[in-house]
Backbone as a ProteinNet text record, in pm:
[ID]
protein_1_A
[PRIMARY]
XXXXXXXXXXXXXXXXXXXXXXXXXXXXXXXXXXXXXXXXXXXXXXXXXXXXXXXXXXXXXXXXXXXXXXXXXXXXXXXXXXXXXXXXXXXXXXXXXXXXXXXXXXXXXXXXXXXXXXXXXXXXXXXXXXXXXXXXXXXXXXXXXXXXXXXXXXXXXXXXXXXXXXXXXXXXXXXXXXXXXXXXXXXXXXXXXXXXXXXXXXXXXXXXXXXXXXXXXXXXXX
[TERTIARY]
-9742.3	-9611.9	-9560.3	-9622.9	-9599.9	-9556.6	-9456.8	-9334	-9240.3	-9245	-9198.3	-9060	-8919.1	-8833	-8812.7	-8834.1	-8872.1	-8764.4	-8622.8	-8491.2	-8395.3	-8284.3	-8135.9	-8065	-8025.8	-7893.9	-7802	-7746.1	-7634.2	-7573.7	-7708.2	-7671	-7757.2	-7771.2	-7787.1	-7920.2	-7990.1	-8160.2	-8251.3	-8343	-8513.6	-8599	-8684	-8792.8	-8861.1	-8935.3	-9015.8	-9152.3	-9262.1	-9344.8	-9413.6	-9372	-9425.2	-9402.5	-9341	-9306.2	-9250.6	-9207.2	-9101.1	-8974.7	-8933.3	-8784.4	-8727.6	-8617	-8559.2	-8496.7	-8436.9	-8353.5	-8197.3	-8058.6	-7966.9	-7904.2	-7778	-7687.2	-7527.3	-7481.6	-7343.7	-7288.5	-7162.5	-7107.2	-6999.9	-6935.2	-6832.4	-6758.9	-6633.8	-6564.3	-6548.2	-6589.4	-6592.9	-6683.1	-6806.1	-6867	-6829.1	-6689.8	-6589.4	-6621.9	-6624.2	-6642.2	-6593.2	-6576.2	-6471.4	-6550.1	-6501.2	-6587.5	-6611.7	-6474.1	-6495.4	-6606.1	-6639.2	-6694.6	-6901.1	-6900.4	-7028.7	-7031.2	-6952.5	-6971	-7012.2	-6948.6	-6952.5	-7149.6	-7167.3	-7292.1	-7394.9	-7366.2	-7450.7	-7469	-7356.2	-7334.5	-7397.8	-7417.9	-7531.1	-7680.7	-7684.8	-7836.8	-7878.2	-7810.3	-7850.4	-7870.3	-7751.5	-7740	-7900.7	-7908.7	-8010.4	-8169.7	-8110.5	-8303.1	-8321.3	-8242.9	-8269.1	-8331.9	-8441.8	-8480.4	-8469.3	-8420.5	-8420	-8292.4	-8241.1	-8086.4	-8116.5	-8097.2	-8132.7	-8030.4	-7971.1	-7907.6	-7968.5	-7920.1	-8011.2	-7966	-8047.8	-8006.3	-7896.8	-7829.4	-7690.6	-7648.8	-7636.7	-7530.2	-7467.2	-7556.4	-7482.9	-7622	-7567.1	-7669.7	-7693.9	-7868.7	-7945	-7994.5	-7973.3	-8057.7	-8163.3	-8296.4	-8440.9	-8517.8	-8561.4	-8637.3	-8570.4	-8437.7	-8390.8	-8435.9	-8421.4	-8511.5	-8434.1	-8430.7	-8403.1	-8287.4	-8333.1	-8201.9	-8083	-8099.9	-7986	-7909	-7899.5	-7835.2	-7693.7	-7705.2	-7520.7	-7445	-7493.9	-7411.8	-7428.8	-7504	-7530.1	-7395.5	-7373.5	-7308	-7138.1	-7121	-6991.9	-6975.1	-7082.7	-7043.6	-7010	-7072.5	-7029.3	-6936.7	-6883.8	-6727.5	-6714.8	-6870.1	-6832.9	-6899.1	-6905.3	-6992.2	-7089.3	-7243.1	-7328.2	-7292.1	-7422.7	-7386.7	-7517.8	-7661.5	-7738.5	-7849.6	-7921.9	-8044.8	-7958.4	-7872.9	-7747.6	-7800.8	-7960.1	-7969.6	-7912.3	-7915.9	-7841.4	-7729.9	-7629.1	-7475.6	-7486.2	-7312.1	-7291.2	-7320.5	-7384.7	-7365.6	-7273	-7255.5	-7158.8	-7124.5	-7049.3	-7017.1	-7079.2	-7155.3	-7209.2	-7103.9	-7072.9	-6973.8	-6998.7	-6996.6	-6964.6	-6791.2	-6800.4	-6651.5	-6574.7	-6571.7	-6479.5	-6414.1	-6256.6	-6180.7	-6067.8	-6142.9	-6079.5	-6109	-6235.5	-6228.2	-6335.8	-6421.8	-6486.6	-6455.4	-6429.6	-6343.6	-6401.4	-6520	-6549.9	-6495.6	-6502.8	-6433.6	-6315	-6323.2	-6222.4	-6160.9	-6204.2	-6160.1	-6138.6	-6124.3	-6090.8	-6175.9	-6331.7	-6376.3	-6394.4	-6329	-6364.8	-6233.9	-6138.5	-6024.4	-6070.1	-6168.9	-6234.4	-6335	-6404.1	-6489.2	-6420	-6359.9	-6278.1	-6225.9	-6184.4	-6127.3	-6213.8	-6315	-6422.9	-6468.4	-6506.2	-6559.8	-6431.4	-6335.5	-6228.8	-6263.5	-6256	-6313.6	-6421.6	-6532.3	-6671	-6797	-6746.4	-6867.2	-6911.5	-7016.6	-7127.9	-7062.4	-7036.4	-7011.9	-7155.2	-7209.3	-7301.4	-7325.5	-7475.6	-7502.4	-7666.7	-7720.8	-7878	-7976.3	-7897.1	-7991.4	-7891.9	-7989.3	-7864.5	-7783.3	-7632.9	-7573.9	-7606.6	-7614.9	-7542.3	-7459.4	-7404.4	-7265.6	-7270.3	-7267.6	-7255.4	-7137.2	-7051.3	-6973.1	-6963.8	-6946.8	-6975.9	-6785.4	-6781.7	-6635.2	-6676.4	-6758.7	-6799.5	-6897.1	-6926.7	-7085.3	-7142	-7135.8	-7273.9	-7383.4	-7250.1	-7345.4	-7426	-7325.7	-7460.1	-7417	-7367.3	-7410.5	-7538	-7551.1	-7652.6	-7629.4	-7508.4	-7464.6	-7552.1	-7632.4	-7683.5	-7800.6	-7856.1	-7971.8	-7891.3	-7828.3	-7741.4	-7704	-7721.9	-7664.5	-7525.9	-7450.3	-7335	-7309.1	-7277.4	-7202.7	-7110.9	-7037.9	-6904.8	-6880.4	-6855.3	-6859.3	-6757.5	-6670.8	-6559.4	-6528.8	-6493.3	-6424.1	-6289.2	-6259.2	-6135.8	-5992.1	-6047.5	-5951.5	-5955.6	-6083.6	-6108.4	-6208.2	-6283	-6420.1	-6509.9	-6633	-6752	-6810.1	-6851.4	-6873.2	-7036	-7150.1	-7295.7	-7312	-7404.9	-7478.6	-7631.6	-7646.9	-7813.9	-7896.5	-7895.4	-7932.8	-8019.1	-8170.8	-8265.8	-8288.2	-8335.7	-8445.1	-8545.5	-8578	-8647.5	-8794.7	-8898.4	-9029.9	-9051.5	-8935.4	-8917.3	-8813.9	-8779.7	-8659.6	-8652.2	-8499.7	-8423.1	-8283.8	-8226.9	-8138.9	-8020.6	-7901.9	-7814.7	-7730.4	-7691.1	-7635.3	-7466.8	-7461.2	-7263.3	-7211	-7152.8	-7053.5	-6918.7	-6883.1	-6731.2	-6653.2	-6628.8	-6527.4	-6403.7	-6385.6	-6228.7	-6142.5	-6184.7	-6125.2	-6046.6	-5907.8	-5833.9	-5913.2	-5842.5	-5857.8	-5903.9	-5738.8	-5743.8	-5816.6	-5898.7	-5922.6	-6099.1	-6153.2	-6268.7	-6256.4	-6213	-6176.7	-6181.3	-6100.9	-6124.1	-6228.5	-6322.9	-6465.4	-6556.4	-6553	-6645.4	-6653.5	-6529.3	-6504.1	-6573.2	-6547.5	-6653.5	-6751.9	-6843.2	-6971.2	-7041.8	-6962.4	-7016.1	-7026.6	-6865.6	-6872	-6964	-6983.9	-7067.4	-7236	-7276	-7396.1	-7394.5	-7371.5	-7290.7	-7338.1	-7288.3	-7252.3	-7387	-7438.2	-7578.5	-7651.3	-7677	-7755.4	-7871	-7913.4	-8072.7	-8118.2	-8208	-8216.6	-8349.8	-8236.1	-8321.2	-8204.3	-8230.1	-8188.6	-8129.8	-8015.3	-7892.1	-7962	-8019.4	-8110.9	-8213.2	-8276.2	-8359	-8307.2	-8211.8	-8129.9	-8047.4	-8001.9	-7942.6	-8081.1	-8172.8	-8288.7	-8307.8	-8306.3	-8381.5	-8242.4	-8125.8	-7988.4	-7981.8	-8019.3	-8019	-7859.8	-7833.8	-7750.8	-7652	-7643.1	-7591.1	-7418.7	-7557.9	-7454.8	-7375	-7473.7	-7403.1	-7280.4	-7228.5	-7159.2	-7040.5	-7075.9	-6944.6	-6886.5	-6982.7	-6928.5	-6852.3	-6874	-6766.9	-6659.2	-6690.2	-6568.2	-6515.6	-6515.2	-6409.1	-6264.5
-2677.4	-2740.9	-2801.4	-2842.3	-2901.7	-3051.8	-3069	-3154.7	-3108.5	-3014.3	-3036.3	-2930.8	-2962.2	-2917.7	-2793.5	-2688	-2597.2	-2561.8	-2547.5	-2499.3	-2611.2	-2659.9	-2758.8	-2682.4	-2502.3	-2472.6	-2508.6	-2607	-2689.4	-2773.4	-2812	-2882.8	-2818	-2657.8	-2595.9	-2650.8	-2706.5	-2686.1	-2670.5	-2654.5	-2545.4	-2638.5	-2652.7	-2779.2	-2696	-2784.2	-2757	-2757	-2733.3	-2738.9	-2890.2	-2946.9	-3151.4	-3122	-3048.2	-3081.9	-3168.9	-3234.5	-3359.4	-3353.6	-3274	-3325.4	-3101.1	-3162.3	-3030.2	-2986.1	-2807	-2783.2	-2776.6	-2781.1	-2704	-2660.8	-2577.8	-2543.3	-2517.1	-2600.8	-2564.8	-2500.8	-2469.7	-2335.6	-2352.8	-2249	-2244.7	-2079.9	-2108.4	-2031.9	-1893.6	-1757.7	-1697.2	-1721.6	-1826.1	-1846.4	-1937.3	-1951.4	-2041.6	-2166.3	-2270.8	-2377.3	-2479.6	-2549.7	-2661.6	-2811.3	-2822.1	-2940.6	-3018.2	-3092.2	-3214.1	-3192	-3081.5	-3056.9	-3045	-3029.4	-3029.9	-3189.2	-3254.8	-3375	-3482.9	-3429.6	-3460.5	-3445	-3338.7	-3297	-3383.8	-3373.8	-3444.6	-3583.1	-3666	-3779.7	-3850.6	-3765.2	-3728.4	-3702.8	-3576.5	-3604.4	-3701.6	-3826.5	-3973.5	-4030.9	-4053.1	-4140.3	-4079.4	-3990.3	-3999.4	-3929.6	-3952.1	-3943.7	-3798.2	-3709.6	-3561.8	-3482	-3470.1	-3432.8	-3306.7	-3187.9	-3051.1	-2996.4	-2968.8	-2883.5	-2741.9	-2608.4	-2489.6	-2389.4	-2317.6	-2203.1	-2094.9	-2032.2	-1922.2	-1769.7	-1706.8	-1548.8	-1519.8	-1615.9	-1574.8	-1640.2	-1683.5	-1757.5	-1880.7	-1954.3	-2090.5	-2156.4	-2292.7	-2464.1	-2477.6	-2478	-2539.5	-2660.5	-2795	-2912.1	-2948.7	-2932.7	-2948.4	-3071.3	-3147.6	-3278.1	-3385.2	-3298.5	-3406.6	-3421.2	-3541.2	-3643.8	-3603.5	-3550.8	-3522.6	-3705.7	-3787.6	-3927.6	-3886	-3819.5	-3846.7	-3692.6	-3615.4	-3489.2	-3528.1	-3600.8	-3645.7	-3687.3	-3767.5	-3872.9	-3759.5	-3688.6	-3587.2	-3516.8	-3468.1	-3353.5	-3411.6	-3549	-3642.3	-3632	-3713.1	-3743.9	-3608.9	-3496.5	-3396.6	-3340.8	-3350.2	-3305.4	-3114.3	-3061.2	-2948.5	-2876.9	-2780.7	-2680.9	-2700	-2634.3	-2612.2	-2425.9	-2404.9	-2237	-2155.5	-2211.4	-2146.8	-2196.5	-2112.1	-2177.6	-2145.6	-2056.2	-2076.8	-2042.6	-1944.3	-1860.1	-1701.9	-1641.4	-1538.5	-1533.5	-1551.3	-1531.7	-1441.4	-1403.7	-1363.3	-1469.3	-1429.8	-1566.5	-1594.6	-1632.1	-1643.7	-1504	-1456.9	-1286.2	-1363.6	-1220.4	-1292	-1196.8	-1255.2	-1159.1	-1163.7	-1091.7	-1076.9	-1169.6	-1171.3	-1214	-1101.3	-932.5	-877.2	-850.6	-824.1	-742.6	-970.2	-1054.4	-1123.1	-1191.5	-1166.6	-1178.9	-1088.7	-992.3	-879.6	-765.9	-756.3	-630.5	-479.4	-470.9	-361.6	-367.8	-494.8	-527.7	-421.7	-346.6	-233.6	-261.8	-427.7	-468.7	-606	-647	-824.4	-842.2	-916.8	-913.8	-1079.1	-1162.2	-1323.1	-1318.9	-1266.9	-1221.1	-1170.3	-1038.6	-1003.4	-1079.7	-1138	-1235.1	-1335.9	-1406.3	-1501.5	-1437.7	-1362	-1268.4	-1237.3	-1162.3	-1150.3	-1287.6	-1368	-1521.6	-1587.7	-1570.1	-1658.9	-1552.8	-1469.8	-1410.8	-1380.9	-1378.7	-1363.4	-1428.1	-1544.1	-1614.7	-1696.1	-1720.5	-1801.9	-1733.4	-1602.9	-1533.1	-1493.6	-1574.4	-1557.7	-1377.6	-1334.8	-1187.3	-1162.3	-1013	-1034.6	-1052.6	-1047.2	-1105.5	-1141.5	-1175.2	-1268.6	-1116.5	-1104.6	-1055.4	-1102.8	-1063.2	-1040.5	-953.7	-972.9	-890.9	-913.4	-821.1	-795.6	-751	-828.2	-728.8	-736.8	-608.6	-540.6	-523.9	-547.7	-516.3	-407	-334.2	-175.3	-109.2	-24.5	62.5	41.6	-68	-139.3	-256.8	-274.9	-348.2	-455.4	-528.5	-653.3	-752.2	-754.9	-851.2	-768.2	-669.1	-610	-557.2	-490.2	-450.7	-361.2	-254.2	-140	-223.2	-326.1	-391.4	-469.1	-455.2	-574.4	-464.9	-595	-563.5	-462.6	-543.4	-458.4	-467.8	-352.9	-389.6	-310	-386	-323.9	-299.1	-201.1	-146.8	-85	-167.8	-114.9	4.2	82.6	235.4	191.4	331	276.1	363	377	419.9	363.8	257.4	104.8	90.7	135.9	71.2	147.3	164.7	252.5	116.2	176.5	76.7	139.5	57.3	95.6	-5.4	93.1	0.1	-18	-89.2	-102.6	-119.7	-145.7	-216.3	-354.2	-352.9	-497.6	-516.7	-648.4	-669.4	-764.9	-782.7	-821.7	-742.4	-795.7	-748.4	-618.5	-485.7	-370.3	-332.4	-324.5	-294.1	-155.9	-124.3	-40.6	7.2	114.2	90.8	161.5	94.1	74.9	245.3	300.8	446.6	467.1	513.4	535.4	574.6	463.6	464.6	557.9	516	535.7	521.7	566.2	562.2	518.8	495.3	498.7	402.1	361.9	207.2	134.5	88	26.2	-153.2	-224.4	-361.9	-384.8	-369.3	-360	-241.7	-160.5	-57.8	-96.1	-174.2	-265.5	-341.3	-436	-530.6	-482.4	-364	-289.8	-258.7	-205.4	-111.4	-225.5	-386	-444.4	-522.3	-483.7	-548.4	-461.3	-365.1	-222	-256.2	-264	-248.1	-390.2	-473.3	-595.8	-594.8	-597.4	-600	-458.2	-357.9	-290.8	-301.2	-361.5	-457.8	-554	-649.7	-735.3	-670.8	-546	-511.4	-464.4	-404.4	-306.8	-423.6	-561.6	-666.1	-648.1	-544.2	-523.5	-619.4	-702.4	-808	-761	-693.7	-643.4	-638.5	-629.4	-634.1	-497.8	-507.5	-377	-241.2	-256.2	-109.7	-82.8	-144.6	-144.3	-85.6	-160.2	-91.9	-7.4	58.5	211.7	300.4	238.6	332.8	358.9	262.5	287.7	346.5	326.2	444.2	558.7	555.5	709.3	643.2	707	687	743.5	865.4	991.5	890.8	809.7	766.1	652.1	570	420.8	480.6	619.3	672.1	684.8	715.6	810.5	691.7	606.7	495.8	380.5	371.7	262.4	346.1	442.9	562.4	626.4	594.5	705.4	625.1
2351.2	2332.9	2464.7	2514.8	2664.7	2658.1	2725.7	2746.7	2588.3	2511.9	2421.6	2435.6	2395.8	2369.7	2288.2	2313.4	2180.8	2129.1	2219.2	2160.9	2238	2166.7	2261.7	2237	2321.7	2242.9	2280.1	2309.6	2345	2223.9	2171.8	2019.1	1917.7	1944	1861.4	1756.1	1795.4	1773	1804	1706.7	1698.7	1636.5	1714.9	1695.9	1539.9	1487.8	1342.6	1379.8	1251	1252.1	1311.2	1285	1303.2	1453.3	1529.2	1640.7	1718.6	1638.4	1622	1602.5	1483.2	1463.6	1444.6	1404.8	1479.2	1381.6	1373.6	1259.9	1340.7	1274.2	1280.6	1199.9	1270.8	1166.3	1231.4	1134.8	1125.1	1176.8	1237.5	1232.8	1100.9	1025	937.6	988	1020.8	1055.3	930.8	939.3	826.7	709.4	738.6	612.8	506.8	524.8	414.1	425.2	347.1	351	230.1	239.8	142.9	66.4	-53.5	-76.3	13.5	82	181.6	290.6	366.5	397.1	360.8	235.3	202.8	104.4	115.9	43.3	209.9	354.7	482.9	509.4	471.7	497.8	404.3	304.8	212.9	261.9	273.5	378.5	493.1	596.4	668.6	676.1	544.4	539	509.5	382.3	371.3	461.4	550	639.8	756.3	788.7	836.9	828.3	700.1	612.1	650.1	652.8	631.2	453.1	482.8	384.4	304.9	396.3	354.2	365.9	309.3	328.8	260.4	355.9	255.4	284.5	201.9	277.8	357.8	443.1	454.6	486.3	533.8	492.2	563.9	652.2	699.2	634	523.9	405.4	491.7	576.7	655.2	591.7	617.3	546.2	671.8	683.6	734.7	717.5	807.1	790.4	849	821.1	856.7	877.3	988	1018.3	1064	1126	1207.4	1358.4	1425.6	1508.4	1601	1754.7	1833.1	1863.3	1860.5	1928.3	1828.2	1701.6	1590.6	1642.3	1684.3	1736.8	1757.9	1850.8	1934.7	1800.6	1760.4	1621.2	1524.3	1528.2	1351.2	1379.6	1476.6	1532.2	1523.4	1548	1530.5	1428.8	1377	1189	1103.7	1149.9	1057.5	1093.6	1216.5	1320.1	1300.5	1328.1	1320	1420.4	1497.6	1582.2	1575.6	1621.9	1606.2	1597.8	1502.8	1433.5	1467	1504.8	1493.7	1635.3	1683	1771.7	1896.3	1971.6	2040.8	2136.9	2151	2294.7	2261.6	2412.3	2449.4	2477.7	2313.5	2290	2163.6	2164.6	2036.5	1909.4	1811.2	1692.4	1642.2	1535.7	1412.8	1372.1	1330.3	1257.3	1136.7	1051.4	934.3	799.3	714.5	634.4	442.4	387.8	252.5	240.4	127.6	56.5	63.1	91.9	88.5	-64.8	11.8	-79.4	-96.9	-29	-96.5	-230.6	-287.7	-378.1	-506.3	-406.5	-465	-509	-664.3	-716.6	-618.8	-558.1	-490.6	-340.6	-329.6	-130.2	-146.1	-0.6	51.1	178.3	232.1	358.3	351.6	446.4	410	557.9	508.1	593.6	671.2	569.5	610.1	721.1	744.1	841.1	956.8	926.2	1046.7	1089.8	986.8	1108	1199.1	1106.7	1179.1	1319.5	1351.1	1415.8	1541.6	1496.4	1599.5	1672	1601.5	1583.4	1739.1	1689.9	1809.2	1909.2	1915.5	2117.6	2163.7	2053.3	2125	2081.8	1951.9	1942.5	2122.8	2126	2216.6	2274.4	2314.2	2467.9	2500.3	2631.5	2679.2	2698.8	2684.9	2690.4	2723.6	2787.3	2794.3	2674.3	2548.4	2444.7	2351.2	2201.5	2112.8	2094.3	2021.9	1952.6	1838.6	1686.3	1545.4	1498.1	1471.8	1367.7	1257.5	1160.2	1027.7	966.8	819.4	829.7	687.7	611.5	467.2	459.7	350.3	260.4	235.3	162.6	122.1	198.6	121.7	159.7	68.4	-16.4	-79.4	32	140.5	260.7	202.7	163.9	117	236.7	316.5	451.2	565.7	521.7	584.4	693.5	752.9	837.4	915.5	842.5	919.7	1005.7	967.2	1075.3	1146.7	1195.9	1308	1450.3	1548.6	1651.1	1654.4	1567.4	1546	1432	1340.6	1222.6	1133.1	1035.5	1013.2	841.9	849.3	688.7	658.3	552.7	507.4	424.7	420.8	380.3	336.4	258.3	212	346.4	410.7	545.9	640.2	602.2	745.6	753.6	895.7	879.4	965.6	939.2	988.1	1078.3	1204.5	1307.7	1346.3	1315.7	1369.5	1449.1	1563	1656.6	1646.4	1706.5	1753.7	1635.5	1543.2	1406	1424	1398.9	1380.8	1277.7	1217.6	1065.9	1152	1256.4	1335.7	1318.5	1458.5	1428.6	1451.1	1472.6	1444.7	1429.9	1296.7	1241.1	1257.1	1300.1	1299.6	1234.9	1166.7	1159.9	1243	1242.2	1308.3	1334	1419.7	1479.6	1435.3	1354.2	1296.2	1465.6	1495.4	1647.6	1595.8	1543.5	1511.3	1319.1	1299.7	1127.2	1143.2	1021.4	987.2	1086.5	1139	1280.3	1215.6	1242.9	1245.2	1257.9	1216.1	1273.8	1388.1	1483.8	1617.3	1699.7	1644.5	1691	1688.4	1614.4	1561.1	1672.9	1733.2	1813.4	1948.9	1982	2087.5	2142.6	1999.9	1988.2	2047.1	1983.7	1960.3	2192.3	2192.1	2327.9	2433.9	2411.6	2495.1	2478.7	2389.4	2359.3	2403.2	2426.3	2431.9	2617	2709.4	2825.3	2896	2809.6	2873.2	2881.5	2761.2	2763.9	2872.3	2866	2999.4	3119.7	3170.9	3292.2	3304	3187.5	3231.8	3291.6	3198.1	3232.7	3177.6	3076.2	3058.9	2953.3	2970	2870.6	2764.4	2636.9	2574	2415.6	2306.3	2224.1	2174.6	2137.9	2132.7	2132.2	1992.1	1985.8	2114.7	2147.9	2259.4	2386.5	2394.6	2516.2	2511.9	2369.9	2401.1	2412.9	2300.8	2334.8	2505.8	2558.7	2724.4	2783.5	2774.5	2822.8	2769.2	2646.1	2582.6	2497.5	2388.4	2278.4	2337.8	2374.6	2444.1	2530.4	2651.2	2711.9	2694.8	2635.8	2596.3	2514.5	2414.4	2330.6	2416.4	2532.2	2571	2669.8	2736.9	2816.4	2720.4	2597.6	2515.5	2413	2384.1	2352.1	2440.8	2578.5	2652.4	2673.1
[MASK]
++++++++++++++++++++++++++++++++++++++++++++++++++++++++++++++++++++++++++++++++++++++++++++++++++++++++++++++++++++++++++++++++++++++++++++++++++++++++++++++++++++++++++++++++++++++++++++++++++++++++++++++++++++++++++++++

């Protein structure tokens, strides 16, 4: 792959198989998204001969075989973020619908992403972040394999760490219960600037493994 671009996370793409043209994605604040918006997208893929539009397992639209010159203008014409391909930042929070419109949702989690999303998406870190966040403990955003993730209770929310679905999945360590909103927010700010500070460039679980659980526990709960 020599002279070849393999990632722009600046404009948030990942070269393809052809080795030519590139994927991205969106960002959508909370997952939510609006006709005008996907009638914008559709728009685009015409306009520039994008052939593949797919959702994917973070519930965001991926557009596939676009041409590295069309990036700047793709990125205008659709007047939105880039969401995926970002590097070593936090991502997008990835979320269920919740208690806003899931008779089982016990949290309102398109609020908390949003939420998380305004202070620590693309906060640069030694590897990517994901966040997960479940309205129940049916966990269908998949919380327990995530970097971080958040599972609603009906007294608030169960907070796990160190969670992969990566090429050794793990699942994620019960940090904390019953968390407040702001008490989630607090949690998620510890755990993040103390990653940060260690500097070990290794993926969440990985690196409590090499601190020991023990301490990473008591250094973001004290």
């Amino acid at each position: 792959m020599k002279g070849i671009k393999e990632k722009i996370p600046e404009k948030g793409a990942f070269i393809q198989k052809d080795l030519e043209t590139y994927a991205i994605i969106p960002y959508f604040p909370g997952g939510i998204v609006d006709s005008n918006t996907l009638r914008r997208i559709a728009d685009v893929a015409e306009k520039y001969n994008i052939k593949t539009i797919k959702t994917t397992s973070e519930g965001r639209i991926s557009l596939y075989g676009v041409k590295e010159d069309d990036l700047d203008n793709i990125w205008i014409d659709l007047g939105l973020k880039p969401g995926g391909h970002l590097g070593k930042c936090v991502r997008p929070a990835k979320c269920c619908i919740g208690n806003l419109q899931c008779k089982k949702g016990l949290q309102n989690t398109v609020e908390m992403s949003k939420r998380i999303d305004k202070l620590y998406y693309r906060k640069p870190t030694p590897s990517k972040i994901k966040i997960s966040i479940s309205g129940c403990p049916n966990s269908c955003a998949e919380s327990a394999v995530r970097d971080i993730g958040l599972i609603g209770v009906k007294n608030g929310w169960r907070l796990l760490v160190g969670g992969t679905c990566g090429v050794k999945p793990r699942i994620g360590q019960l940090l904390a219960k019953n968390l407040s909103d702001d008490e989630v927010i607090n949690a998620i700010n510890k755990i993040i600037n103390y990653y940060n500070d260690q500097g070990i460039e290794k993926r969440m679980g990985a690196f409590i493994e090499k601190i020991g659980y023990e301490k990473f526990s008591q250094n973001v709960l004290e």
